[in-house]
C-alpha positions as CSV (number, residue, x, y, z in Angstrom):
1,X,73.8,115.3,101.6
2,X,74.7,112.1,99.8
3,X,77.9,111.6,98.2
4,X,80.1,109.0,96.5
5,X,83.6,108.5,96.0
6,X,84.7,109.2,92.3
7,X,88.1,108.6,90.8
8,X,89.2,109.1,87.2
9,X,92.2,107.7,86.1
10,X,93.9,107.4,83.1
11,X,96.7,104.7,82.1
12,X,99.6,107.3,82.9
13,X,98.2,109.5,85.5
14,X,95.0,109.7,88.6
15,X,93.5,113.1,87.0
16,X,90.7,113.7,89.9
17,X,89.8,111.9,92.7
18,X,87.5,113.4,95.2
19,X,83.4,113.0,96.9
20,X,80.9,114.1,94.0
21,X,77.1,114.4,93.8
22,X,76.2,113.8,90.0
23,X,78.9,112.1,87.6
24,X,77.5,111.9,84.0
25,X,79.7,109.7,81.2
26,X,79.2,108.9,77.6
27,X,79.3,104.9,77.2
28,X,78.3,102.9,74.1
29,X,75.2,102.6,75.3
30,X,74.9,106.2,75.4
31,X,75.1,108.6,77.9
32,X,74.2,107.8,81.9
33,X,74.4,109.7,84.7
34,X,75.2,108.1,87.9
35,X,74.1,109.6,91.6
36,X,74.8,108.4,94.7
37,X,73.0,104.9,95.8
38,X,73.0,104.2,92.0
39,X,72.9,100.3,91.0
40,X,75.8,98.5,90.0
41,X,76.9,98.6,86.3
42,X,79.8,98.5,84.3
43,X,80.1,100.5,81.2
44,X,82.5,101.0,78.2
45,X,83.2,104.7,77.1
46,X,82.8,105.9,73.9
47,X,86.3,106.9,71.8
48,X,86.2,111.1,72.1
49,X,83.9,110.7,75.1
50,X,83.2,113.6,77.6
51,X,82.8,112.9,81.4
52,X,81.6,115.4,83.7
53,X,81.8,115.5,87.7
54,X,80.3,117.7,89.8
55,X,81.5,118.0,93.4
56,X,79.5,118.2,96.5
57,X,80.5,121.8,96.5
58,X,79.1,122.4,93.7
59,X,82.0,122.5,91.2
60,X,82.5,120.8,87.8
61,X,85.3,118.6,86.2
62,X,85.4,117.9,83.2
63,X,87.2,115.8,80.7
64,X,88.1,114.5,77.5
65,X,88.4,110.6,77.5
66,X,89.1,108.4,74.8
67,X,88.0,104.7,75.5
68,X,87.6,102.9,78.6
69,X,85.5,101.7,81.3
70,X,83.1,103.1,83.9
71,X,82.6,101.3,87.2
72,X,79.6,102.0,89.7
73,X,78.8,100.8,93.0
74,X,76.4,102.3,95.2
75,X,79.0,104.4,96.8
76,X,82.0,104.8,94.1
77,X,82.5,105.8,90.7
78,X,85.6,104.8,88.9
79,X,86.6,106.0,85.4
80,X,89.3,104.1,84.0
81,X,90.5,105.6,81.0
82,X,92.9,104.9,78.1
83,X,93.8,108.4,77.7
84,X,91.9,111.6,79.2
85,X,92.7,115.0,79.5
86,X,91.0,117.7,82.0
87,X,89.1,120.4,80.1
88,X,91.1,123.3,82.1
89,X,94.1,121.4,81.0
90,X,93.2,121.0,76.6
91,X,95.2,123.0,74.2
92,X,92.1,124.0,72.0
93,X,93.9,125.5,68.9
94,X,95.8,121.9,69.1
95,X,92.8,120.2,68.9
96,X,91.1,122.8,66.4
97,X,94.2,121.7,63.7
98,X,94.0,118.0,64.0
99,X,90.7,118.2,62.9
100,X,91.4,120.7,60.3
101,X,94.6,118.5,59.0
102,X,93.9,115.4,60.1
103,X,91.3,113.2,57.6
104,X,92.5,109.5,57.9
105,X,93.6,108.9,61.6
106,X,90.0,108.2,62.6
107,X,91.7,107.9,66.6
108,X,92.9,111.3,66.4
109,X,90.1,113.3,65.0
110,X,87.7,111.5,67.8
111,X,90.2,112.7,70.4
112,X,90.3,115.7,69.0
113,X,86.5,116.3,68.9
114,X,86.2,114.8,72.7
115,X,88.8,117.2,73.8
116,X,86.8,120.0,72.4
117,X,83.3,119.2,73.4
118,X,85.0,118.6,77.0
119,X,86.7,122.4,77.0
120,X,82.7,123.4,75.9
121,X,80.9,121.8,78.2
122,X,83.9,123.0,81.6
């Protein structure tokens, strides 16, 4: 089975590194999903964004990321994040009051919707 190396990083922390089979990101360009033997390309994520990973086992990770860049080779994926956060990992009624109290910090309520379309799509 073919497999690449995929890390995802964010300016404080490594969240997951690991071999994967599928890694799918949303960039400004839209959304790509990137497979093993996949051409070169560098990509910008979107503010809010959602990247999800699935494993060659068959597992999913998933998470919240809020600007960045996406690197592909033909044999690595790296995810360089400004901020991210794991789905398993979001505090959803956290998320659910900045949007419902937050209306001018335009950075916050995209985090906050990125966090939660992350926890639904885990």
């Amino acid at each position: 089975m073919a497999e690449m190396t995929v890390e995802l990083v964010a300016v404080e922390q490594r969240l997951w590194s690991g071999s994967a089979k599928l890694v799918s990101a949303q960039t400004t360009e839209g959304e790509i999903g990137v497979m093993p033997g996949h051409e070169p390309v560098l990509g910008q994520l979107v503010e809010g964004g959602v990247v999800a990973i699935t494993t060659i086992d068959g597992d999913r990770v998933v998470a919240a990321v809020h600007g960045g860049f996406l690197s592909v080779t033909a044999t690595t994926v790296t995810i360089l994040a400004e901020a991210a956060d794991l789905a398993e990992d979001i505090d959803v009624e956290a998320a659910r009051a900045v949007l419902a109290e937050t209306q001018d910090d335009q950075e916050a309520l995209a985090a906050a919707k990125g966090q939660l379309r992350a926890v639904e799509r885990a």
